[in-house]
C-alpha positions as CSV (number, residue, x, y, z in Angstrom):
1,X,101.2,100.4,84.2
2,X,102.1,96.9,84.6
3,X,103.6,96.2,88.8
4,X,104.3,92.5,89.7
5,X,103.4,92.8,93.6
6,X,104.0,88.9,94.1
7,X,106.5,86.9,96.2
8,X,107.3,87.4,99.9
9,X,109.3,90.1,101.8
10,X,109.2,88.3,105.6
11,X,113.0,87.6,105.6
12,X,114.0,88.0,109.2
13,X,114.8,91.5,110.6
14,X,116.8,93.3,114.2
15,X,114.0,94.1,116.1
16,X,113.4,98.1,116.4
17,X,112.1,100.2,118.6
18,X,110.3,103.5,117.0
19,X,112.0,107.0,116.7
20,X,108.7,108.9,116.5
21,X,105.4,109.0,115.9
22,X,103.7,108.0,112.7
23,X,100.2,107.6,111.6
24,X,98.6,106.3,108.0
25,X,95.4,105.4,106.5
26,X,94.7,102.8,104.4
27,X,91.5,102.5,102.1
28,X,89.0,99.4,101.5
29,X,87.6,98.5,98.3
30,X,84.5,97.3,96.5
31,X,85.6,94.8,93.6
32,X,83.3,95.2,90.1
33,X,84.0,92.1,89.0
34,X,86.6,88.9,89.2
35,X,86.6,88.8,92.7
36,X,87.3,85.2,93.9
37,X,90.0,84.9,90.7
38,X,92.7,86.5,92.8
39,X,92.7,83.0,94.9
40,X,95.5,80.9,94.3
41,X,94.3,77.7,93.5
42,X,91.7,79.6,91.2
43,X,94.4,82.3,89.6
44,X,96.8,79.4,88.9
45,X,94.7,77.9,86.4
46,X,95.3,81.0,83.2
47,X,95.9,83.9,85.7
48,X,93.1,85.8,87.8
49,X,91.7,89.8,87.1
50,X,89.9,91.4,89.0
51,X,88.5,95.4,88.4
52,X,87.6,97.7,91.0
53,X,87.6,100.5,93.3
54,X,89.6,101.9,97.2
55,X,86.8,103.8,98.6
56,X,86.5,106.4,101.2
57,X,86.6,103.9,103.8
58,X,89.6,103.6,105.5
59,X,91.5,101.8,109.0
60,X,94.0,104.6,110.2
61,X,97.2,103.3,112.4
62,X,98.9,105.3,114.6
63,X,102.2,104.0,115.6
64,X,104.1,105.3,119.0
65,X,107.4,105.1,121.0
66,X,106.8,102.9,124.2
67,X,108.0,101.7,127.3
68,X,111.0,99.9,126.2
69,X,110.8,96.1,127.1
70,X,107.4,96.6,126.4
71,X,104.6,96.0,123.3
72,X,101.0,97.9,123.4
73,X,98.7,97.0,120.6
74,X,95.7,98.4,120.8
75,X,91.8,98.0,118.5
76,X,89.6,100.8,118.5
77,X,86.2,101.6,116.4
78,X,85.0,105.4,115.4
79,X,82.2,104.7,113.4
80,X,78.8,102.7,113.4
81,X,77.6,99.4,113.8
82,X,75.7,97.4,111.6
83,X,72.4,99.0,113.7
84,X,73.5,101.9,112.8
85,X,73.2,103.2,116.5
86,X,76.6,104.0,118.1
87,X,80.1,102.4,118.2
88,X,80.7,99.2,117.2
89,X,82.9,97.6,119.6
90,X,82.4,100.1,123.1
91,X,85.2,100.3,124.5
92,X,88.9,99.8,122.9
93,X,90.4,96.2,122.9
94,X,93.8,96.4,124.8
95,X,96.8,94.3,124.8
96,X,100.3,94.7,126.8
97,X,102.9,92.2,127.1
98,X,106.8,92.1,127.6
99,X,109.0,92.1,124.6
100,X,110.3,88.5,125.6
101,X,106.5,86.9,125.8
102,X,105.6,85.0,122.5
103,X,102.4,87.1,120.7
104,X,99.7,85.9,121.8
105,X,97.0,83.7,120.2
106,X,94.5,86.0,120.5
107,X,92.8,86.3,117.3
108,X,91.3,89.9,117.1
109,X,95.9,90.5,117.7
110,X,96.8,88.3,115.4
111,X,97.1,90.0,112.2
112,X,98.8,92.9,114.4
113,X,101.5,90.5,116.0
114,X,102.2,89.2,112.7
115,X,102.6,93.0,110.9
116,X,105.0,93.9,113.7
117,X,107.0,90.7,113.1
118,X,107.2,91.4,109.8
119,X,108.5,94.8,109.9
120,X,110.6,94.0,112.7
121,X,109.5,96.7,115.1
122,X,109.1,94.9,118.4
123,X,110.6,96.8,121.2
124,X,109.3,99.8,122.7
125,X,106.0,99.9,120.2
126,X,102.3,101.2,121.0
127,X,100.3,100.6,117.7
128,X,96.6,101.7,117.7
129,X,94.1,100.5,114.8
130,X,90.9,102.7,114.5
131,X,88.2,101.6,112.4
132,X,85.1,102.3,111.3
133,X,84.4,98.5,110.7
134,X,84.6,95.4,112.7
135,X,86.1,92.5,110.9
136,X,84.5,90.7,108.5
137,X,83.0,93.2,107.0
138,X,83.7,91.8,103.4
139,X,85.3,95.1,102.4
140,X,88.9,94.2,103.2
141,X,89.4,95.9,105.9
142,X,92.2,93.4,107.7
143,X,94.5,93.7,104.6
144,X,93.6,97.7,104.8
145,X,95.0,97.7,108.7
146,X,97.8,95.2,107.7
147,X,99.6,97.9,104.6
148,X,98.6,100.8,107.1
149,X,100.5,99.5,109.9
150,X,103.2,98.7,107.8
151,X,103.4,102.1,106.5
152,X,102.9,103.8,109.7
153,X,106.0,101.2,111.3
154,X,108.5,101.6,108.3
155,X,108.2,105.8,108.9
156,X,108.2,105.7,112.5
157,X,111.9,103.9,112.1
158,X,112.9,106.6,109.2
159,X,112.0,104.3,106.8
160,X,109.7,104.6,103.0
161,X,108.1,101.8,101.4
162,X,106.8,101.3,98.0
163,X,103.4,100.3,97.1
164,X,104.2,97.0,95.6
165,X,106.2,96.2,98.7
166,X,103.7,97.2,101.1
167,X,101.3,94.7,99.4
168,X,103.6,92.4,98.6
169,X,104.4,92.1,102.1
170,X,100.8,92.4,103.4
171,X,99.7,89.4,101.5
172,X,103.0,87.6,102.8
173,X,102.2,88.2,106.1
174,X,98.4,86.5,105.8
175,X,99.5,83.9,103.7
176,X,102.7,82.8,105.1
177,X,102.7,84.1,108.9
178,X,99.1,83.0,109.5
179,X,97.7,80.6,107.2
180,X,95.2,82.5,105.3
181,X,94.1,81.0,101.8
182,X,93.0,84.6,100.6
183,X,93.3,86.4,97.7
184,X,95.6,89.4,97.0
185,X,93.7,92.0,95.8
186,X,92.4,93.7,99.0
187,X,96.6,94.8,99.5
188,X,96.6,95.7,96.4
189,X,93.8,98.3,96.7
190,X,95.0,99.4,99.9
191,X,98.5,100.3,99.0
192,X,97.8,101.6,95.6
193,X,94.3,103.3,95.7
194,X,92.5,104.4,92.5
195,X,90.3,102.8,90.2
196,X,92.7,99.8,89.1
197,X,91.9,96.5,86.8
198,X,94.1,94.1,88.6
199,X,96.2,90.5,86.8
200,X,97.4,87.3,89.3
201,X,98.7,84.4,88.9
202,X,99.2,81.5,91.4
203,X,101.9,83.9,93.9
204,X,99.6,86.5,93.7
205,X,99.1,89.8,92.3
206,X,101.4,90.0,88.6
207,X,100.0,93.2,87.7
208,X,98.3,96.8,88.3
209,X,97.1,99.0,85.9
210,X,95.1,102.3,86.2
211,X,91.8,101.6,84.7
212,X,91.6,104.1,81.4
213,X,88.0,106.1,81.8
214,X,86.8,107.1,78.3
215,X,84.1,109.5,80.1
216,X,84.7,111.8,82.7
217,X,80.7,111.3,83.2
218,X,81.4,107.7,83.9
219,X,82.8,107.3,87.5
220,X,80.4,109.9,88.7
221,X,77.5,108.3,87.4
222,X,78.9,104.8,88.7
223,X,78.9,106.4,91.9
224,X,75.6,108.2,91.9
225,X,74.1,104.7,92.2
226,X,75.8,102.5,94.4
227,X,74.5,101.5,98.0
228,X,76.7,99.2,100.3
229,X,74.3,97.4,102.5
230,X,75.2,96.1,105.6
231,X,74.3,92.9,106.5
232,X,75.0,93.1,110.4
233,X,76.7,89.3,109.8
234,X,80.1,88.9,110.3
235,X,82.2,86.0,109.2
236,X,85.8,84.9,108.5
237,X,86.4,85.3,104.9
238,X,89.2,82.0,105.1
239,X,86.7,80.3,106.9
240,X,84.1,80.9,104.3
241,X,86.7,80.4,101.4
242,X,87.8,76.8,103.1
243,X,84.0,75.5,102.2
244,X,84.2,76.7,98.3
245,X,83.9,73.6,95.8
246,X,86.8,73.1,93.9
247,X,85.1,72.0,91.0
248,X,82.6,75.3,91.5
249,X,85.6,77.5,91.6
250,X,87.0,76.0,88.4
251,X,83.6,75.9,86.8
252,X,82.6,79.8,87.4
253,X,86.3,81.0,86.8
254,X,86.4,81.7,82.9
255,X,83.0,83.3,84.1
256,X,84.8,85.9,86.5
257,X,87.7,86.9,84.5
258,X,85.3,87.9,81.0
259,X,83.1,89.8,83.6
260,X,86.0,91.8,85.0
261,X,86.9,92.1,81.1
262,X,83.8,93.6,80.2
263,X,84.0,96.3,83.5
264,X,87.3,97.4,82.2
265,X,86.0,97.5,78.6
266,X,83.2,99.4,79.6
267,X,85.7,101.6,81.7
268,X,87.9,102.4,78.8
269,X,84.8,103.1,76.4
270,X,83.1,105.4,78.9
271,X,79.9,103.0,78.4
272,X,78.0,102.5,81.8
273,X,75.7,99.8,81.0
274,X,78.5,97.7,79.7
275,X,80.3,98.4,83.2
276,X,76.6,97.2,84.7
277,X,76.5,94.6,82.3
278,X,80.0,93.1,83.2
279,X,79.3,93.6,87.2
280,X,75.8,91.6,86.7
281,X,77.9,89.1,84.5
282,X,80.6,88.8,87.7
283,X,77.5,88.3,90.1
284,X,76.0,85.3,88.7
285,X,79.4,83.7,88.0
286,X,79.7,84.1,92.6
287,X,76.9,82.5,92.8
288,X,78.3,80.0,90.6
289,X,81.6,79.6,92.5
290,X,79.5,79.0,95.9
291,X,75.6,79.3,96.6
292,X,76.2,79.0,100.0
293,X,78.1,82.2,100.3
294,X,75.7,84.2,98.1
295,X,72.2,82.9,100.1
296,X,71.9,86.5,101.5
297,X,72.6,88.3,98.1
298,X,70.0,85.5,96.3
299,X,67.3,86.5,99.5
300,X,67.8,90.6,99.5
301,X,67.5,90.2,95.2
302,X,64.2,88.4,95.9
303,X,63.0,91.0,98.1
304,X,63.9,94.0,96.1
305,X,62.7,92.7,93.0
306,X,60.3,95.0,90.6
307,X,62.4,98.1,92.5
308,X,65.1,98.9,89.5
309,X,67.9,97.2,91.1
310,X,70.6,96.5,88.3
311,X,73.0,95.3,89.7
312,X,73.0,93.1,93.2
313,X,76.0,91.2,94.8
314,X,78.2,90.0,98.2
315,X,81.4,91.8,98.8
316,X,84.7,89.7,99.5
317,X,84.2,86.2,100.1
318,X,80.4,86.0,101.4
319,X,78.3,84.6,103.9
320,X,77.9,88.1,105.1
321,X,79.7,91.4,105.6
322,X,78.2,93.6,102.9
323,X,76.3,93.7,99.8
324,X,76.9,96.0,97.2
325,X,74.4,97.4,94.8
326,X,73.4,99.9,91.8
327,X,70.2,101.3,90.8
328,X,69.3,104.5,89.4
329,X,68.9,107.1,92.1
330,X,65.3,108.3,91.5
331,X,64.9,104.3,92.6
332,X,66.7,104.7,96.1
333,X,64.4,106.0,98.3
334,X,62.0,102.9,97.6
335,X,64.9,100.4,98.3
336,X,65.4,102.1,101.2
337,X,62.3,101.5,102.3
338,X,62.3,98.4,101.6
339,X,66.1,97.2,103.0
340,X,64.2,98.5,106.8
341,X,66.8,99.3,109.8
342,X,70.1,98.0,107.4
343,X,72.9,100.2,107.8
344,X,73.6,101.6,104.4
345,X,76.6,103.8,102.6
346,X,77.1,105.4,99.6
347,X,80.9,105.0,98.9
348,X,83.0,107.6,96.9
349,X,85.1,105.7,94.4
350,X,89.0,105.8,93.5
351,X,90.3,106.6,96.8
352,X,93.7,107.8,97.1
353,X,96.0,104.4,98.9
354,X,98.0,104.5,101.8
355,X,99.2,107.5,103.2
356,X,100.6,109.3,106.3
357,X,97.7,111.5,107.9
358,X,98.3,115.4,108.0
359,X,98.9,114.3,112.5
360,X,101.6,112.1,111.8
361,X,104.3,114.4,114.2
362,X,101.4,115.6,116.5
């Protein structure tokens, strides 16, 4: 399968006011390998790839008629800190305003003034964001919220939406609505779901296609060894993309695209050390792109060393959020141990993409 998902879709639209409720649920993703080739100053030099995986972490939003003259956004965590002790955020983060008052420049509403902008549902409008993650978390969880509320908007005005236009859109609205210099593979995962080996070029993403597993043993056994450790730092990722060497990201991208070729080869030939092989090969090549970034992943490899980790990297852009890594199972309790209080998961790969939750017309 071969889906352009690039360009922009923000071409003005009447503002709307919902007919009913509508929830969805987008997923996040782990990348294998070519993360950091989807950005585009990097992907414009020979196209970007990056392999990898939605996983069975996901931002729900739950879209509502409203007061009419009125806007309600609302941010709400159900899961666990970085402690691991309780909710992340206490109580919900509320905002009402009029219809008539410019969004505000708040930045945890940001990304949510700019998704109701784009859909063009601004009258009338309660939208709710429940996560189990606080931003910059390094798993894109702010692309996951943008293609959920867009899905969840579009229905709750009668409306469908493709994948490739709800990520299409969803990088728009980062990009063009508020500045971001990110990548475009977190939309992409959230909207499509799946195991998927990803192409972009300098507009974003030019292609998706459904990574081919030669063994039905493969994904399982993938997935029988990955931890996601959580740092308990939180960062901007544009923030921490703004201070990557151009030079560095020129140098390390050749590096990043062959590594995400040798996870999709590995993929398509049911071989899992050549999947380990490529994703240790994608590793060193972050590091390469920006040492800075990738201090925590360098510290938490010295620490584990001698305990069978295979694999050891940072998630999104660095500096934080989480760290993903694979090693055997029988070596997991040891690295437990050793990793102390850190909030660790065990993610289930290939996750299905957005999706309107079983409650939609509660």
């Amino acid at each position: 399968m071969s889906t352009p998902c690039a360009g922009s879709l923000l071409a003005p639209r009447a503002l709307r006011t919902p007919l009913s409720r509508a929830a969805a649920s987008a997923p996040m993703r782990v990348s294998f390998a070519g993360g950091g080739s989807d950005l585009p100053g990097v992907a414009l030099l020979d196209g970007g790839r990056v392999v990898g995986a939605a996983i069975d972490l996901r931002v729900r939003v739950v879209v509502e008629p409203f007061d009419r003259g009125w806007v309600r956004m609302e941010l709400a965590s159900r899961g666990q800190g970085p402690s691991g002790g309780g909710a992340e955020a206490g109580a919900p983060r509320v905002l009402t305003r009029r219809r008539t008052d410019p969004p505000r420049d708040d930045l945890a509403f940001r990304l949510i003034e700019a998704t109701l902008a784009a859909a063009g549902v601004g009258d009338g409008v309660a939208l709710r964001v429940e996560t189990e993650m606080s931003p910059g978390a390094g798993l894109g969880g702010s692309a996951s919220a943008a293609v959920a509320a867009l899905f969840a908007l579009r229905a709750s005005v009668g409306e469908a939406a493709s994948p490739e236009e709800l990520s299409r859109e969803a990088v728009a609205i980062e990009r063009e609505r508020l500045g971001n210099a990110c990548g475009a593979q977190d939309q992409v995962f959230a909207a499509f779901g799946g195991l998927l080996d990803l192409a972009f070029d300098a507009r974003g993403c030019s292609g998706v296609r459904r990574l081919a597993i030669g063994s039905p043993a493969l994904v399982p056994a993938l997935s029988a060894g990955l931890l996601l450790v959580d740092t308990a730092v939180r960062r901007v990722s544009g923030e921490v993309l703004d201070r990557v060497d151009a030079g560095a990201a020129r140098g390390a991208k050749g590096e990043l695209v062959a590594a995400a070729g040798d996870v999709a080869r590995g993929f398509e030939i049911g071989s899992l050390a050549l999947v380990l092989s490529g994703m240790r090969r994608g590793a060193a090549a972050k590091v390469r792109l920006s040492e800075a970034a990738s201090a925590i992943a360098v510290s938490m490899q010295q620490r584990l060393d001698g305990l069978g980790v295979e694999v050891l990297r940072m998630c999104g852009a660095g500096g934080g959020g989480h760290i993903l890594i694979w090693a055997p199972a029988e070596r997991h309790a040891q690295i437990l141990a050793a990793l102390g209080p850190c909030l660790v998961r065990r993610p289930a790969l290939g996750a299905a993409g957005v999706r309107l939750d079983p409650d939609a017309a509660a």
